[in-house]
N, CA, C and O atoms as CSV, one atom per row, in Angstrom:
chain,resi,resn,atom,element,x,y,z
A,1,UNK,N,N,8.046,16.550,-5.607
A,1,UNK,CA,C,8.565,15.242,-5.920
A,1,UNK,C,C,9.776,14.924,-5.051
A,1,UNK,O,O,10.017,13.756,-4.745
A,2,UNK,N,N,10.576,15.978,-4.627
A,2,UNK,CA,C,11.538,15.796,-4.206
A,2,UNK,C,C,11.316,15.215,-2.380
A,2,UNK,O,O,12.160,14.764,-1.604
A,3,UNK,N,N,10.127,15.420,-2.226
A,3,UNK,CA,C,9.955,15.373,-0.821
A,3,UNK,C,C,8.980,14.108,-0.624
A,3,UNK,O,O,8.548,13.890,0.508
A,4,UNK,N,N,8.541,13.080,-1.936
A,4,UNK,CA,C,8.341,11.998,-2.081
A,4,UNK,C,C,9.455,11.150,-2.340
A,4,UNK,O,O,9.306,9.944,-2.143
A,5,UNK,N,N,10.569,11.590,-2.757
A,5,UNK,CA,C,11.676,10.739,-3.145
A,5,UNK,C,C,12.536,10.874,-1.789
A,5,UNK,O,O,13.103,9.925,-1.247
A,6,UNK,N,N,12.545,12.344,-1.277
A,6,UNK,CA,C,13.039,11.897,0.140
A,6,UNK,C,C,12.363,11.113,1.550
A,6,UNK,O,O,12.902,10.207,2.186
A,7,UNK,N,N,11.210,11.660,1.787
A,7,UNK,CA,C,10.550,10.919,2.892
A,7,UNK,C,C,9.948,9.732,2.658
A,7,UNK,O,O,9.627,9.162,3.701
A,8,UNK,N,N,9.618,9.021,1.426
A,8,UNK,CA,C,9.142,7.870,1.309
A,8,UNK,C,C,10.336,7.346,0.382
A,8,UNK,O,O,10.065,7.740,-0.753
A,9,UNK,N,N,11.584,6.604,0.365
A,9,UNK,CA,C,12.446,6.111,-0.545
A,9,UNK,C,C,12.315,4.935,-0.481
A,9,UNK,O,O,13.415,4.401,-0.617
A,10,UNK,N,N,11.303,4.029,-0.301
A,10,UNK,CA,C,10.876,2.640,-0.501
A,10,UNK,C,C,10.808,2.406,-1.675
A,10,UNK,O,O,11.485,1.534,-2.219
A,11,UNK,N,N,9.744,3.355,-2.431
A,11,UNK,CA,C,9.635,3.542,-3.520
A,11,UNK,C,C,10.146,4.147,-4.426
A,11,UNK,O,O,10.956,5.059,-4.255
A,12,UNK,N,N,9.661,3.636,-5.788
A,12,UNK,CA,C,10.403,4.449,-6.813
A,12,UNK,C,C,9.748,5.941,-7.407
A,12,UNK,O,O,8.601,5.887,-7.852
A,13,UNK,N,N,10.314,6.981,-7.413
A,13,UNK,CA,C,9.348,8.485,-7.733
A,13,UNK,C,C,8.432,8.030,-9.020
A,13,UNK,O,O,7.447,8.729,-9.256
A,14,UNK,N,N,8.734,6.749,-9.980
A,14,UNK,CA,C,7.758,6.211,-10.878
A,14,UNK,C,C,6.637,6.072,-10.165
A,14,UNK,O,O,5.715,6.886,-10.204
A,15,UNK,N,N,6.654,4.695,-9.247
A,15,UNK,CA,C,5.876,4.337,-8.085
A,15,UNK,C,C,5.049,5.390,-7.729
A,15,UNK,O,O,3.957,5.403,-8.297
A,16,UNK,N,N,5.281,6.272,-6.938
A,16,UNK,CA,C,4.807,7.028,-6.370
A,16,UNK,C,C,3.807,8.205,-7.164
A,16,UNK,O,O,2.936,8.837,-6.566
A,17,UNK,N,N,4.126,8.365,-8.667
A,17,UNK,CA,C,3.290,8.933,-9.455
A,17,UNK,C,C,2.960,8.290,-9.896
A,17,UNK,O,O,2.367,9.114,-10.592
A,18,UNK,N,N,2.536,6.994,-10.482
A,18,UNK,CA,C,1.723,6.217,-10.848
A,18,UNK,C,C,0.487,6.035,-10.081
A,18,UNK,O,O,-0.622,6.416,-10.458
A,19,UNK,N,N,0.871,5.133,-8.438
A,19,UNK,CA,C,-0.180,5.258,-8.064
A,19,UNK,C,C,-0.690,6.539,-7.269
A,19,UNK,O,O,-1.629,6.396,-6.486
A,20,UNK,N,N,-0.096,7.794,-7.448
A,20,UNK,CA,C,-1.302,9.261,-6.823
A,20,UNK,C,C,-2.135,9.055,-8.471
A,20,UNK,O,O,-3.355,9.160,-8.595
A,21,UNK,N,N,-1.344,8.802,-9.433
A,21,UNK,CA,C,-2.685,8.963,-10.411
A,21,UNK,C,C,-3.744,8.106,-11.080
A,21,UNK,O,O,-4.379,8.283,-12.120
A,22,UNK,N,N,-3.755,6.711,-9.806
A,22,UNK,CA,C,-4.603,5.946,-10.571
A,22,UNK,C,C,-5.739,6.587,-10.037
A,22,UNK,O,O,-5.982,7.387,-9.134
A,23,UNK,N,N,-6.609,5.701,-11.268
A,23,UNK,CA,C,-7.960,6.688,-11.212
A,23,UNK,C,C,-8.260,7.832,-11.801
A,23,UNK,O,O,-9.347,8.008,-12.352
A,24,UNK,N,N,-7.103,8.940,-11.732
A,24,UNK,CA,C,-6.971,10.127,-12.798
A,24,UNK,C,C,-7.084,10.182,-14.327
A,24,UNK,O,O,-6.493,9.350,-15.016
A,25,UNK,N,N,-7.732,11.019,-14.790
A,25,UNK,CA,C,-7.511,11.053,-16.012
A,25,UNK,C,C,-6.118,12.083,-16.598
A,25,UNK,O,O,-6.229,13.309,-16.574
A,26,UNK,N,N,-5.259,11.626,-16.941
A,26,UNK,CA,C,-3.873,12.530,-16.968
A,26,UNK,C,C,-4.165,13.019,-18.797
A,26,UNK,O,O,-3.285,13.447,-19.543
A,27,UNK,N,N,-5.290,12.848,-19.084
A,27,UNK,CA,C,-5.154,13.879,-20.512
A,27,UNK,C,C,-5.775,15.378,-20.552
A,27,UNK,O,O,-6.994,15.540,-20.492
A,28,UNK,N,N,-4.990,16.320,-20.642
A,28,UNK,CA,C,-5.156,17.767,-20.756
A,28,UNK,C,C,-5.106,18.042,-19.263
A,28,UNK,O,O,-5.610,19.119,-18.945
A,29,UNK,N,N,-4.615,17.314,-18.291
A,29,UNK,CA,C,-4.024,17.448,-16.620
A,29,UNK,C,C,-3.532,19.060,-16.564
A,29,UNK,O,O,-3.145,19.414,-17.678
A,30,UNK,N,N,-3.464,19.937,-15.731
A,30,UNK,CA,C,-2.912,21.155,-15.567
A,30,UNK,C,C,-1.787,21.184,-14.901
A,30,UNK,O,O,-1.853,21.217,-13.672
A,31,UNK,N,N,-0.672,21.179,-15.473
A,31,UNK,CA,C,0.124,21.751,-14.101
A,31,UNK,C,C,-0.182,21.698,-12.601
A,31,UNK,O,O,0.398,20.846,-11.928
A,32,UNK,N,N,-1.064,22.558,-12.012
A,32,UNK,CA,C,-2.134,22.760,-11.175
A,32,UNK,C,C,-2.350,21.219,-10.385
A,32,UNK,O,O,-1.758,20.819,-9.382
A,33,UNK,N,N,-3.322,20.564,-11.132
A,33,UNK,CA,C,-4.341,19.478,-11.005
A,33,UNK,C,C,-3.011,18.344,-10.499
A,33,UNK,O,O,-2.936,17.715,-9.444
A,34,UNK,N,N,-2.180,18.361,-11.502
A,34,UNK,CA,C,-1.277,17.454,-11.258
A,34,UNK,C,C,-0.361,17.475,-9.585
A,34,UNK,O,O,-0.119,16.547,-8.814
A,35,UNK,N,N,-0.089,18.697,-9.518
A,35,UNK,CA,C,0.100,19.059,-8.227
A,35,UNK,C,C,-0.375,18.946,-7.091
A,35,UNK,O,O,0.129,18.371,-6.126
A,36,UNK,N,N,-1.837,19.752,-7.194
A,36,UNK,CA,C,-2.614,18.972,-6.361
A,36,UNK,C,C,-3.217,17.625,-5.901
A,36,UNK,O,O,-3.917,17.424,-4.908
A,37,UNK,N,N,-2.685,16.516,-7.084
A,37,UNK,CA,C,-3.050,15.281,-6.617
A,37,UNK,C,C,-2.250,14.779,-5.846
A,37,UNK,O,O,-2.503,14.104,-4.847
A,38,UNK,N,N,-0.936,15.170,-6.393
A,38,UNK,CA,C,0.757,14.744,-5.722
A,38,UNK,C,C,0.546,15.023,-4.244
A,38,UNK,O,O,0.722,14.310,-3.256
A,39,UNK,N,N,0.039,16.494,-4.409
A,39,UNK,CA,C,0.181,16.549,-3.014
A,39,UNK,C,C,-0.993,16.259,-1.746
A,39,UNK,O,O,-0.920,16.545,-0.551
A,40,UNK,N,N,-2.140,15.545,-2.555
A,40,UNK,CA,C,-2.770,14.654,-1.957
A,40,UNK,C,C,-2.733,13.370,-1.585
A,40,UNK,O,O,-3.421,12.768,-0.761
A,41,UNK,N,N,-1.708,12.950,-2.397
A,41,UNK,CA,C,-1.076,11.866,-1.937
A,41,UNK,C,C,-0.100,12.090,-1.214
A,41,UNK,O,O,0.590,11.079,-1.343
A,42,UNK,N,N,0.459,12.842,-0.457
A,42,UNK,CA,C,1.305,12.917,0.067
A,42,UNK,C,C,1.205,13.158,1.388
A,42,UNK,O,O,2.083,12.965,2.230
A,43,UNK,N,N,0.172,13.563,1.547
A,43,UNK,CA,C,-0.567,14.126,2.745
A,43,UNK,C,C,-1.535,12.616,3.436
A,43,UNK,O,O,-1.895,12.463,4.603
A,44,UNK,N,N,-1.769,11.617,2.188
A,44,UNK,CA,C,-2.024,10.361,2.685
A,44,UNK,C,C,-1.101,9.673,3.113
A,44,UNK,O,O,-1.313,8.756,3.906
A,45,UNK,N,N,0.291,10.030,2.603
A,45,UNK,CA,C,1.171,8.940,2.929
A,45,UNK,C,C,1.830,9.280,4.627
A,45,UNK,O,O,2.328,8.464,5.403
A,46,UNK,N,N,1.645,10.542,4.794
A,46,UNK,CA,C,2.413,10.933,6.024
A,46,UNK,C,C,0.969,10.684,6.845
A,46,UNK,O,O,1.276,10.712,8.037
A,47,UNK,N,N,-0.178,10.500,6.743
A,47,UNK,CA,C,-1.019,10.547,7.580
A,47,UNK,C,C,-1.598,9.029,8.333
A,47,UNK,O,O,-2.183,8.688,9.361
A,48,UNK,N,N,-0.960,8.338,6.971
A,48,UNK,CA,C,-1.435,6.717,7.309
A,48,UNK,C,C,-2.498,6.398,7.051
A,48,UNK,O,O,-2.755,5.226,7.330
A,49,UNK,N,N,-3.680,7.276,6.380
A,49,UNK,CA,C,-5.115,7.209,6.461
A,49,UNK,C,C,-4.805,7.290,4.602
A,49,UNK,O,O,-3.997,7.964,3.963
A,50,UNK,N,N,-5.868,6.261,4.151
A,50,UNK,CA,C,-5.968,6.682,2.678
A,50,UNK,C,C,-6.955,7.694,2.294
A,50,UNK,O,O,-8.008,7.853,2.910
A,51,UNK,N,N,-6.445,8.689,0.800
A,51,UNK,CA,C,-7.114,9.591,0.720
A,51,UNK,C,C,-9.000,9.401,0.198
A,51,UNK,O,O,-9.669,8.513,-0.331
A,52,UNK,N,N,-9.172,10.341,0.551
A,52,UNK,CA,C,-10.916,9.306,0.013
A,52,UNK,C,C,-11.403,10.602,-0.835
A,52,UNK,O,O,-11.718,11.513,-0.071
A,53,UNK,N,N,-11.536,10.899,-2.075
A,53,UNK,CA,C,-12.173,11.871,-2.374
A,53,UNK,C,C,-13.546,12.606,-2.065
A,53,UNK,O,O,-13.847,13.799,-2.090
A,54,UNK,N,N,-14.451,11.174,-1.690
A,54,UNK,CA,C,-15.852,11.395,-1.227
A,54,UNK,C,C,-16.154,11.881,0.399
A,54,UNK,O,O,-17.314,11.983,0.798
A,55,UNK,N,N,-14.736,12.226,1.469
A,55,UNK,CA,C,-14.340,11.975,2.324
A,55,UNK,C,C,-15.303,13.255,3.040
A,55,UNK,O,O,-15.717,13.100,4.189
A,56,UNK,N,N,-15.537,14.197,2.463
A,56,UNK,CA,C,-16.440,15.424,2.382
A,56,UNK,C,C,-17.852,15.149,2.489
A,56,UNK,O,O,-18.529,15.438,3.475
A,57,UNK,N,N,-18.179,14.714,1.686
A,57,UNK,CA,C,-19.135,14.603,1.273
A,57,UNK,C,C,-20.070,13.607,2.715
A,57,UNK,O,O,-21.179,13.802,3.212
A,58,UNK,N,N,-19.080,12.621,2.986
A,58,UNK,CA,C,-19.778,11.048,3.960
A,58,UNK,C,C,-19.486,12.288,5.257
A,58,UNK,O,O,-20.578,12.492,5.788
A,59,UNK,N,N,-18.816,12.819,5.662
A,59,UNK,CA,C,-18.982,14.134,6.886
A,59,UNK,C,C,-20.507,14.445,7.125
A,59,UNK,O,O,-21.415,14.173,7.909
A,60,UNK,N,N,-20.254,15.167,5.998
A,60,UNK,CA,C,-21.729,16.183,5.988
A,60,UNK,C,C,-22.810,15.072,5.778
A,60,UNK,O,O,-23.896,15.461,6.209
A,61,UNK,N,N,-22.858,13.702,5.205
A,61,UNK,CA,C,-24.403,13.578,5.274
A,61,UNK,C,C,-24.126,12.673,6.880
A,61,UNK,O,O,-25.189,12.195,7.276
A,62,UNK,N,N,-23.208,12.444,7.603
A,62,UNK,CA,C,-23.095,12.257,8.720
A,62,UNK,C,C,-23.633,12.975,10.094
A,62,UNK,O,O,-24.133,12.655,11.172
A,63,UNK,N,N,-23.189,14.224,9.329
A,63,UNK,CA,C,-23.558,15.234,10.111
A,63,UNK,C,C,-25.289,15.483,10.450
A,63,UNK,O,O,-25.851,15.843,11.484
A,64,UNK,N,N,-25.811,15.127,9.127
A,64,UNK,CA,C,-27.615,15.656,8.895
A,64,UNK,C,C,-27.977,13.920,9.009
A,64,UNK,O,O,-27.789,13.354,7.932
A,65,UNK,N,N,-28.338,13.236,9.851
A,65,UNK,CA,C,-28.294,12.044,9.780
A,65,UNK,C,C,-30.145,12.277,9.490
A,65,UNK,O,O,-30.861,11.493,8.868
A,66,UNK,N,N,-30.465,13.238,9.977
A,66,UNK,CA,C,-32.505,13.448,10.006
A,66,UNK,C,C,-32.852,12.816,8.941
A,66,UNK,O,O,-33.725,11.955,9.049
A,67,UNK,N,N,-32.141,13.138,7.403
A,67,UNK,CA,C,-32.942,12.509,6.242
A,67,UNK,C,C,-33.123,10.769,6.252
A,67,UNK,O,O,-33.980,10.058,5.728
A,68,UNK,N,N,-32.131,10.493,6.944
A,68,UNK,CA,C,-32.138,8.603,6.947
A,68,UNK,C,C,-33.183,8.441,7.776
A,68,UNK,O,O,-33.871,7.439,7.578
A,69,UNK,N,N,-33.546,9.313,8.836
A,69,UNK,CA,C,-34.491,8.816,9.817
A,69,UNK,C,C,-36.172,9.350,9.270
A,69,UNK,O,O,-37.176,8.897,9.820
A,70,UNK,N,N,-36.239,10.266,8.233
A,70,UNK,CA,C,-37.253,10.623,7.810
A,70,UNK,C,C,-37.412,9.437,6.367
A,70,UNK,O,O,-38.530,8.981,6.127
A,71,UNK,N,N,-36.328,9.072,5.582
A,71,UNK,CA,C,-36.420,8.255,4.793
A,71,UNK,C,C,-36.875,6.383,5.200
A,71,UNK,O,O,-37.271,5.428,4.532
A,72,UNK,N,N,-36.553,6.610,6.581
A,72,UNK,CA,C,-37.168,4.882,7.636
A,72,UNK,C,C,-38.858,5.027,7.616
A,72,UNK,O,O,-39.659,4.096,7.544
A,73,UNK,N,N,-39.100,6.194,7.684
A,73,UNK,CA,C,-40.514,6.524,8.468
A,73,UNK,C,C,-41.380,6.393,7.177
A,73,UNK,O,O,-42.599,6.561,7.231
């Protein structure tokens, strides 16, 4: 948090955990989970690119493009 309140001080550290957790479900959140979102957002904010969870996923069927071309045929 401290390194959202320092490198991004536009915002408010409210701000800034609000929106890493929209979309989240924050009931029974882990320690853990919570962390790791923070610091997925954080890694969006220094990167300029927004985070995409599905961001994996659109790679790899990028990668095997054969099924779209067997699914044309």
């Amino acid at each position: 948090m401290t390194k959202l309140n320092k490198g991004f001080p536009s915002q408010s550290l409210g701000k800034h955990i609000a929106t890493a957790m929209d979309g989240h479900c924050i009931e029974n959140l882990s320690d853990k989970e919570f962390y790791e979102i923070l610091n997925d957002y954080i890694v969006e904010l220094e990167s300029g690119v927004p985070y995409c969870e599905d961001l994996e996923q659109i790679i790899q069927e990028g990668l095997d493009l054969n099924h779209i071309l067997d699914e044309e045929e």
